[in-house]
ZAMARGU-4260 file (C-alpha; in steps of 0.2 Angstrom, whole numbers, plus 5000, padded with zeros to 4 digits):
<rodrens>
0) 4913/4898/5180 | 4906/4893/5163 | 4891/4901/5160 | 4878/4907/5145 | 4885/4927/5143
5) 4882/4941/5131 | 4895/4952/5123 | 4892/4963/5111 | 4876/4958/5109 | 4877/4939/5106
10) 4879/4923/5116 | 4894/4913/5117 | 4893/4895/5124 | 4905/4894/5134 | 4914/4909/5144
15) 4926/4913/5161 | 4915/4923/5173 | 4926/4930/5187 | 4918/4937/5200 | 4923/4954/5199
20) 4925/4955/5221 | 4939/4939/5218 | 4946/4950/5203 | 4947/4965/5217 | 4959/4956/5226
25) 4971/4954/5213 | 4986/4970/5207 | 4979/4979/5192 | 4965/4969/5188 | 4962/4977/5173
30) 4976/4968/5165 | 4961/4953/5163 | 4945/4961/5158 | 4945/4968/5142 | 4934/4979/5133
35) 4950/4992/5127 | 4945/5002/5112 | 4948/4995/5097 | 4948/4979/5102 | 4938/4966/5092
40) 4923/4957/5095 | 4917/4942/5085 | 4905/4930/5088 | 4913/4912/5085 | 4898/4906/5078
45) 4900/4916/5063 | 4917/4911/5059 | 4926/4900/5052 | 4944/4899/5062 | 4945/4903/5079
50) 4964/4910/5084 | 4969/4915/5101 | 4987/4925/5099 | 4998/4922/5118 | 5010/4932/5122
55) 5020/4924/5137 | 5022/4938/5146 | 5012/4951/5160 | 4999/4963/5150 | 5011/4978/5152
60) 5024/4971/5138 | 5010/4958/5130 | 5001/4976/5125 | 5018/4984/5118 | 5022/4971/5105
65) 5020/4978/5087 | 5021/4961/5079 | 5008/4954/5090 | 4995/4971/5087 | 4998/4967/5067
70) 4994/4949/5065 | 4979/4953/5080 | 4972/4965/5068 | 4977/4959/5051 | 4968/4942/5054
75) 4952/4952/5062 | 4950/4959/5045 | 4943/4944/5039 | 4926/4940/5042 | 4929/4922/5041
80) 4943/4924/5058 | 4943/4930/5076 | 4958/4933/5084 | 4959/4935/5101 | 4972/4940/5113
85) 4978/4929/5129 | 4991/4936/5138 | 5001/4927/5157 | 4993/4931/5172 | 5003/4939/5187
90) 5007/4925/5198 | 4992/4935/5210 | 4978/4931/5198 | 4986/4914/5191 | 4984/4909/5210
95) 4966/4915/5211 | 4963/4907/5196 | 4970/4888/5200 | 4962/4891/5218 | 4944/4894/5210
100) 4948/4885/5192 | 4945/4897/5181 | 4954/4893/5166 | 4966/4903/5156 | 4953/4913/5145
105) 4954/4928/5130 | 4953/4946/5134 | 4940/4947/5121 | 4926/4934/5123 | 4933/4928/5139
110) 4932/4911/5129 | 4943/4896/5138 | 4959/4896/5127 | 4955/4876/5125 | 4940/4879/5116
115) 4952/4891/5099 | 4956/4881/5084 | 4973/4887/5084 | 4983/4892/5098 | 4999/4905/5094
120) 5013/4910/5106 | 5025/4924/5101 | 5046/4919/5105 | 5054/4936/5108 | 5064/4930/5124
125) 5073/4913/5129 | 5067/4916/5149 | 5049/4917/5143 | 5049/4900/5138 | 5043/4893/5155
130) 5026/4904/5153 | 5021/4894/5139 | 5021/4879/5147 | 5011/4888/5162 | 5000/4895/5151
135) 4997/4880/5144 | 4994/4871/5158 | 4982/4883/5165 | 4970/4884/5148 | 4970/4862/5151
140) 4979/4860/5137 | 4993/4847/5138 | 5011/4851/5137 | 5018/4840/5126 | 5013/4840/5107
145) 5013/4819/5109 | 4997/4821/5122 | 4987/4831/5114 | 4972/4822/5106 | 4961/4828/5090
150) 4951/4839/5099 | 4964/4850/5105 | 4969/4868/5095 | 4985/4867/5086 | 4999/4875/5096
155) 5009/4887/5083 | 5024/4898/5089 | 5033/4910/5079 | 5046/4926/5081 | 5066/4927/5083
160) 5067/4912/5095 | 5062/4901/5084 | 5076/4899/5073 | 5081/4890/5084 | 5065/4879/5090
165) 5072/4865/5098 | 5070/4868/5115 | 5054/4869/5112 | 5050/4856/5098 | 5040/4845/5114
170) 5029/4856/5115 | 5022/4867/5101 | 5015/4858/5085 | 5021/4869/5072 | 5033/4883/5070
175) 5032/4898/5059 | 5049/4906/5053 | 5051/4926/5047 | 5038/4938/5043 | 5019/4931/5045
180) 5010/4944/5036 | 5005/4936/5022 | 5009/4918/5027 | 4997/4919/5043 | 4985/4922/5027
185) 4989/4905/5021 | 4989/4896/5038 | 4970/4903/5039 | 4967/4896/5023 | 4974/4881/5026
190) 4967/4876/5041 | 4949/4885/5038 | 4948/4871/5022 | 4956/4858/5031 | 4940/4859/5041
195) 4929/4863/5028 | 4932/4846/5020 | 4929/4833/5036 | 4950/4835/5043 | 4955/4822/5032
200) 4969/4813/5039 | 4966/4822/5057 | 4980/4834/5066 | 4993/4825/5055 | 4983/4825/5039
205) 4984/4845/5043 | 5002/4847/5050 | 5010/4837/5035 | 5002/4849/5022 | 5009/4865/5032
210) 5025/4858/5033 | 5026/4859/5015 | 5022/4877/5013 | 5038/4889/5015 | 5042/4892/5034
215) 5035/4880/5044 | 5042/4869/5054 | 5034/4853/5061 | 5048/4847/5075 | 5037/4829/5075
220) 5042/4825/5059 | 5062/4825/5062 | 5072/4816/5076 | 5090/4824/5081 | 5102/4811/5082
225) 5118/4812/5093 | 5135/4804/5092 | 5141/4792/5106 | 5149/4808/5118 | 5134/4816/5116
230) 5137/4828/5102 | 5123/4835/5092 | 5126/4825/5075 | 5113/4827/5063 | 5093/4830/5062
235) 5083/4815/5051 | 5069/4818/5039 | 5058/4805/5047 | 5041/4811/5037 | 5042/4809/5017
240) 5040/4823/5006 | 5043/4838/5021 | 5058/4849/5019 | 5076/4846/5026 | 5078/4864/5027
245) 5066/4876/5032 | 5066/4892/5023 | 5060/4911/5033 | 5047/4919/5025 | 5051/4937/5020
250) 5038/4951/5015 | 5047/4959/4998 | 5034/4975/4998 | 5035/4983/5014 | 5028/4999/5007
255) 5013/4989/5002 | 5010/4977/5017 | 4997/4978/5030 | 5000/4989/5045 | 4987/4991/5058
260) 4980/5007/5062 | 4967/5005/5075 | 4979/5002/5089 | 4972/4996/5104 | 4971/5007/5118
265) 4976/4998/5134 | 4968/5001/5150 | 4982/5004/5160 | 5000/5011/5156 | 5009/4998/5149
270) 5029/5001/5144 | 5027/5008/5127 | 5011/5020/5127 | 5010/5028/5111 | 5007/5026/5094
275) 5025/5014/5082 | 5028/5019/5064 | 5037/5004/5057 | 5049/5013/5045 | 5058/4999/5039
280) 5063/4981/5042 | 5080/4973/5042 | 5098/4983/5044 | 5112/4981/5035 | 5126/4988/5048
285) 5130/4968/5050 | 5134/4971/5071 | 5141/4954/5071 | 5131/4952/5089 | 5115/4957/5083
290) 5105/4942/5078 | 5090/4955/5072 | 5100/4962/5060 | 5104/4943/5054 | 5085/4938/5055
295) 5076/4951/5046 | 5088/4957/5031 | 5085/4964/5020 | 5082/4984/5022 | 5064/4989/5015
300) 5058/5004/5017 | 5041/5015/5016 | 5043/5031/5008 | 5035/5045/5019 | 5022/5050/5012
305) 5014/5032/5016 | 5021/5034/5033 | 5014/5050/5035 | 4997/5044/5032 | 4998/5028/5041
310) 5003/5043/5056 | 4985/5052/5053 | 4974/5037/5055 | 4984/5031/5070 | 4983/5046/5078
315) 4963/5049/5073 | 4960/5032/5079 | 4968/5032/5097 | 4970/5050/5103 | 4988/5046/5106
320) 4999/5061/5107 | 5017/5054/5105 | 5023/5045/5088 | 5037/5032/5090 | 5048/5031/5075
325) 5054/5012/5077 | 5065/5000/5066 | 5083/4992/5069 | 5089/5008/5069 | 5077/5020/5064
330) 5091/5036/5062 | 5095/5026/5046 | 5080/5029/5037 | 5084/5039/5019 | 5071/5050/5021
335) 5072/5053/5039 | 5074/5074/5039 | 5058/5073/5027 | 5050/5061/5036 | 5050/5072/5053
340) 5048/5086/5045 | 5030/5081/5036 | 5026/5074/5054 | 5026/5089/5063 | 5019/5100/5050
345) 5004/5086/5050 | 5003/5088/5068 | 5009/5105/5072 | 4992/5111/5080 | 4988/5094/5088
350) 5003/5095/5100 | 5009/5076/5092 | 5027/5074/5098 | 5039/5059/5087 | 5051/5050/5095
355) 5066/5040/5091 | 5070/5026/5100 | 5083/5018/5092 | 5097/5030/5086 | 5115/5026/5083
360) 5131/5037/5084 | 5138/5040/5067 | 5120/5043/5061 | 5114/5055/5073 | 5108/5072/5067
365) 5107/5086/5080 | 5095/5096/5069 | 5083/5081/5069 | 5086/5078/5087 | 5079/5096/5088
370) 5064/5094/5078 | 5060/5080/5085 | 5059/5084/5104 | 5050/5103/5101 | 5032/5095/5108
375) 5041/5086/5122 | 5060/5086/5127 | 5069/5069/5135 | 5086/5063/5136 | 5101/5057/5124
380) 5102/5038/5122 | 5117/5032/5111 | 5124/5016/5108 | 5145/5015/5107 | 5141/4995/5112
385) 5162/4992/5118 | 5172/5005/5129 | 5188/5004/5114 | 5190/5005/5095 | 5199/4990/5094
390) 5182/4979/5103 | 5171/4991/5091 | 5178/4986/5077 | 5180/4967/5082 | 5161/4969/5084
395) 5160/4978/5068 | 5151/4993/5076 | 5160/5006/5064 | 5158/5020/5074 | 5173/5029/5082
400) 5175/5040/5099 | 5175/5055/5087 | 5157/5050/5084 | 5154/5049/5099 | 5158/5064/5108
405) 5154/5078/5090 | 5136/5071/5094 | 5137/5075/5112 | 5145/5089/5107 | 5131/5095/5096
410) 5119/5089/5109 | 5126/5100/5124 | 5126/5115/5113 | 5107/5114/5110 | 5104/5111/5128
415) 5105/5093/5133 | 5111/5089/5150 | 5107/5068/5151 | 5116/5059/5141 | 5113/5037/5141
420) 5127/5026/5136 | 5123/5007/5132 | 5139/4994/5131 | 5140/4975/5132 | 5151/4965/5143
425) 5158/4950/5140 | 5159/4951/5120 | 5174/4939/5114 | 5192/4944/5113 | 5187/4957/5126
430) 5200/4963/5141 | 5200/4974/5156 | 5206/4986/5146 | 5190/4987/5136 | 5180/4990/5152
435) 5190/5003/5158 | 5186/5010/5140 | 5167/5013/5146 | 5174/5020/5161 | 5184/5032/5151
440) 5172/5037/5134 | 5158/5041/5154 | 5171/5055/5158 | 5174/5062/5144 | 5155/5063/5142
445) 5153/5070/5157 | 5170/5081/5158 | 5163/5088/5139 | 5147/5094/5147 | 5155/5102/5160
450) 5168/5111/5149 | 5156/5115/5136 | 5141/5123/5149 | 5152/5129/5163 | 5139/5120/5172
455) 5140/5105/5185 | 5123/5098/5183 | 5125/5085/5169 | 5122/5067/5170 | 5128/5052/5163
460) 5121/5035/5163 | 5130/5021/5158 | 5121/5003/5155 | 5129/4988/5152 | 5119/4970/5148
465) 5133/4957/5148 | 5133/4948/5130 | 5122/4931/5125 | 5130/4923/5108 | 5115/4918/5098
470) 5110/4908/5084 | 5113/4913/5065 | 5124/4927/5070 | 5143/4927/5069 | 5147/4925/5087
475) 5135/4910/5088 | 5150/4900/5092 | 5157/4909/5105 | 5155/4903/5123 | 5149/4915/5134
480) 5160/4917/5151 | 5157/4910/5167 | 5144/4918/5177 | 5159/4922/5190 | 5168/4932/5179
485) 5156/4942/5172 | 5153/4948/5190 | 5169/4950/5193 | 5170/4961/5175 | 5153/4973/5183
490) 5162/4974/5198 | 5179/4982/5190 | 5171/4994/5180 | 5160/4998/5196 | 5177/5002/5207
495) 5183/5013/5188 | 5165/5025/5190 | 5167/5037/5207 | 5158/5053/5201 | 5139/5054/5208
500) 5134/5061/5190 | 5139/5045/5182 | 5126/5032/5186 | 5131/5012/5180 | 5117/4997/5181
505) 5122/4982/5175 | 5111/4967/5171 | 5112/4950/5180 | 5123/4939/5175 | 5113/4924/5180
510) 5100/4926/5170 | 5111/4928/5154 | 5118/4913/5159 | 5100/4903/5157 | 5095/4915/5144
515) 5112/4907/5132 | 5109/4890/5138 | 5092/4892/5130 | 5097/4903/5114 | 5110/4888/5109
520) 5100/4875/5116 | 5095/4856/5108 | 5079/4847/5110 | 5086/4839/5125 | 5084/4858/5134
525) 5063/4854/5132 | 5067/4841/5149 | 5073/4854/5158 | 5060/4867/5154 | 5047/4857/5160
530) 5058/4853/5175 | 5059/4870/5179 | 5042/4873/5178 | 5039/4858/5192 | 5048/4868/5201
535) 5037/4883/5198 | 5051/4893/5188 | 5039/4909/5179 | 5042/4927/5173 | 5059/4923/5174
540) 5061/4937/5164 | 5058/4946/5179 | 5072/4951/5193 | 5061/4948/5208 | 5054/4932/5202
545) 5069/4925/5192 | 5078/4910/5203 | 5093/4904/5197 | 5095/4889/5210 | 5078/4883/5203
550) 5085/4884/5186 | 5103/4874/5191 | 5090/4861/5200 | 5081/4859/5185 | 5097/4855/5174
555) 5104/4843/5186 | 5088/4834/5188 | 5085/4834/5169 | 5105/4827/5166 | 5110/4841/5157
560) 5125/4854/5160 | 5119/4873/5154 | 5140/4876/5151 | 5140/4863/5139 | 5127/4875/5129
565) 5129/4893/5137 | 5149/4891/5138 | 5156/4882/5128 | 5167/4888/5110 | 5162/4877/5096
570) 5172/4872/5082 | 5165/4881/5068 | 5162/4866/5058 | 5153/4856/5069 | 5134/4853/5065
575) 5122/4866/5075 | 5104/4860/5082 | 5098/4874/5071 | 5107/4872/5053 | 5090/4867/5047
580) 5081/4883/5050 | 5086/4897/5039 | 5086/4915/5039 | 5093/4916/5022 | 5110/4920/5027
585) 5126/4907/5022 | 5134/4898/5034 | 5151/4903/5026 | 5146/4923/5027 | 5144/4919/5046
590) 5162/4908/5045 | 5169/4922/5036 | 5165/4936/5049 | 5169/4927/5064 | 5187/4926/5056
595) 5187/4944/5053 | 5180/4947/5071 | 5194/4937/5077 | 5207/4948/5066 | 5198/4964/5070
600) 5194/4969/5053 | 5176/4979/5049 | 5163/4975/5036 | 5156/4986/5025 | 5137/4991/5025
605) 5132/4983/5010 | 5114/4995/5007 | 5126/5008/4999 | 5141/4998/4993 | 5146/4984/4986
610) 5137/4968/4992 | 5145/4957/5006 | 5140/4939/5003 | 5128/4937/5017 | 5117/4928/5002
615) 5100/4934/5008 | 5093/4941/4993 | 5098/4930/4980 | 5092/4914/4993 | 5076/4924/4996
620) 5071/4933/4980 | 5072/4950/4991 | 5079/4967/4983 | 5085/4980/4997 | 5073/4995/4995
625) 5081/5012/4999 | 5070/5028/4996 | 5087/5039/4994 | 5083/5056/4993 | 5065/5052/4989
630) 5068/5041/4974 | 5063/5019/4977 | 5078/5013/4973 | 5072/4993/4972 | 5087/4982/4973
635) 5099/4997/4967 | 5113/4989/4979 | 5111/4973/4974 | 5123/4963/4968 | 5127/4946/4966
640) 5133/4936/4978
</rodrens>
């Protein structure tokens, strides 16, 4: 298993040989050797920090995570760092490998992950928590941050689920809050000198000094504190000199930051094969659902012309023939018609086709819709989120019916015939009448098609996820409804859809279920992760591995009811697990729209008028960036709140 090997042209002490017969055996075992182009080779010897980035999911979606492919590649810009990239194995392989005891291993230098100086996982989704604590287990690293002695790597986690770490604070030493470009830098820095100087004051010595620099969080050095019916009450400092609050790190020039343009080129397909244009971070549209737009306010943009050759070098570096143009919601980029219109005069004779992936009603743009599917047509996906005007605007969606159907309007008469349609279910003060809505807004769809192309051929898909409050969002004090009636909900608005070119898929209600217990969760959650790992609860994530009675076993045995966290209402004035991690946005903005939710009453989008209080650039020191009509326009919108 451990064995002298060359890569690359150097040795490495200590490597994971898997016999590539045993490796046979396994579905796609390319997902575990390595060697993609533009991947990144160092020999650990000649540097000074060691980083193993895990993503806690199969290879497929591991290899499709922009976040993860920038701080992969920013950090192997330094000579004085390799990063390397770990990702779950298939519960075929992760047999093989337990059976034979290989341990978990890097793609890169198939170097044990036990052996990195810093081990980081990536939180995008609540019901990937149990693969941490397998993959943890399987590089012999222990599970809990209390058992882990001086020689073991420091465990750091970042991305949207940690603003709310505490069902994970057991586990992973240190937590990194908003955008890591250039604090990774500083966390290199920090530990490489660390190091340097003898790891004065050990593991402790190290974490105490991160946990004064602006968005980590060390969960060790606090202690939650409970009233006597077992309410969260308050979370005690118990470390002098660290931060009662913890602050998100932002990146203010997004025009200027580092973006990655040697993309790795996967072995095997993997779910989003093709080149990502980040055209701008954050949205102001304030969906009060939508705990992206709260997290990565505010908007900054690139102009195009930046974009156009970060596009070039991309495409020259990786042979890809698709573009995808992806942000919140990438139709309300300024420069959009310029934008596509520089793209495909760049690549007119390569046969590059752009997508857009994330388009929203009122801003949709048949003309650009045109442009963009010249090289390579595909269907319609629109978002109208709630089947009436009256749950749109309680969700402060600000888009109307009339949006809705003038942009399939203008699609059908340039020859679409597939429309998708994405709702939620389960979003407060909703009714029957709502669903029936989605029912309704599918037939006029379809009927419009019909009417406008004489044609019977059309097709309309309707896909509804049922709704998950979460944390520093407006609804984050909404209990979610009982798994029974959610069921009950997909199951009325299946008996309202009879006409075969209408297809509904719904998403199961169990699984959102654990996925809110999780997103509202308190520390006491970490007991019944690990409990649920025992059990062997992985890839839950996954339909055909997801079991919910594992998951109800796992609470019980742990003590804890999920409805106290998943569906209960909360008083808005009742302290939160996560009040000390901070997005930048007030707790009285997110008071005031749940009001406003309640009363039906919209928000404004604040990038073009007046601001709206949320408090994020003044907290934050950020200016919205806004290339209107070609011009920067830094902190032109910006008011005081």
């Amino acid at each position: 298993m451990h064995t002298q090997f060359l890569i690359g042209g150097f040795p490495l002490s200590r490597t994971v040989v898997i016999d590539p017969v045993l490796l046979s055996k396994v579905s796609k075992p390319a997902r575990y050797v390595g060697g993609e182009w533009n991947s990144v080779v160092k020999n650990h010897e000649d540097v000074k920090l060691t980083v193993a980035y895990c993503f806690p999911d199969v290879y497929e979606v591991a290899m499709s995570h922009l976040g993860l492919r920038i701080l992969y590649a920013l950090l192997n810009e330094r000579d004085d760092v390799a990063a390397e990239r770990v990702y779950a194995p298939w519960p075929d392989m992760e047999a093989l490998m337990r059976q034979k005891g290989y341990p978990l291993y890097s793609l890169e230098t198939k170097t044990p992950v036990v052996d990195f100086d810093f081990v980081g996982f990536t939180l995008q989704y609540e019901m990937s928590f149990s693969n941490i604590l397998n993959m943890l287990d399987l590089a012999g690293i222990p599970m809990f941050s209390k058992d882990r002695g001086e020689d073991m790597p420091l465990v750091v986690a970042g991305g949207p689920c940690a603003y709310n770490a505490e069902p994970l604070a057991d586990y992973i030493d240190l937590f990194c809050l908003g955008e890591s470009e250039e604090s990774v830098q500083l966390l290199a820095d920090t530990i490489i000198e660390w190091k340097e100087q003898g790891k004065p004051g050990g593991k402790k010595g190290l974490l105490k000094t991160l946990a004064t620099q602006q968005g980590n969080y060390v969960p060790a050095f606090y202690t939650p504190h409970y009233t006597a019916d077992g309410a969260f009450d308050f979370l005690e400092v118990t470390e002098p000199g660290v931060p009662a609050t913890i602050e998100k790190c932002v990146v203010a020039d997004e025009e200027h930051v580092f973006f990655p343009t040697k993309p790795i080129v996967p072995n095997i397909d993997i779910v989003h094969n093709r080149a990502v244009l980040e055209l701008f971070r954050g949205c102001s549209r304030g969906c009060r659902f939508c705990q992206a737009g709260m997290l990565y306010r505010p908007v900054r943009e690139k102009t195009p012309e930046h974009l156009v050759q970060l596009a070039r070098q991309i495409i020259d570096n990786s042979g890809y023939n698709e573009i995808s143009l992806m942000s919140l919601s990438s139709a309300d980029y300024s420069c959009l018609p310029e934008l596509v219109d520089q793209l495909l005069e760049e690549f007119k004779d390569q046969k590059v086709s752009v997508s857009l992936p994330s388009l929203r009603i009122d801003s949709f743009s048949i003309d650009i819709a045109k442009k963009v599917q010249q090289v390579r047509k595909s269907g319609l996906t629109l978002a109208p989120e709630a089947g009436t005007q009256r749950l749109r605007d309680v969700i402060n969606k600000g888009v109307t019916e009339e949006n809705l159907m003038q942009a399939c309007e203008n699609a059908f008469r340039n020859g679409w015939s597939t429309v998708k349609l994405y709702f939620m279910m389960g979003l407060p003060t909703e009714t029957d009448e709502d669903l029936a809505g989605i029912a309704d807004l599918a037939y006029k769809v379809l009927n419009l098609y019909r009417q406008i192309t004489h044609k019977n051929n059309g097709k309309v898909t309707v896909s509804v996820s049922s709704f998950v409050p979460k944390t520093h969002t407006s609804f984050q004090w909404f209990g979610q409804l009982p798994v029974a009636e959610i069921e009950r909900k997909q199951q009325y608005l299946k008996s309202l859809i009879r006409d075969k070119h209408i297809s509904y898929h719904y998403h199961d209600a169990r699984t959102g279920h654990m996925e809110a217990a999780f997103a509202r969760g308190d520390r006491r959650l970490g007991a019944v992760l690990y409990e649920a790992w025992k059990l062997g609860c992985k890839f839950d994530g996954w339909t055909e591995l997801f079991d919910y009675d594992k998951w109800l076993t796992a609470f019980k045995n742990a003590g804890v009811d999920p409805d106290y966290y998943a569906a209960r209402t909360r008083d808005v004035d009742e302290p939160l697990p996560w009040d000390h991690l901070a997005d930048g946005a007030s707790k009285a903005f997110l008071k005031r729209e749940w009001q406003r939710a309640l009363q039906g009453e919209l928000t404004h989008d604040c990038r073009h008028l007046s601001c709206t209080g949320c408090g994020v650039c003044n907290e934050l020191g950020v200016s919205i960036v806004d290339h209107k009509e070609g011009e920067a326009s830094h902190g032109k919108t910006t008011f005081s709140c």
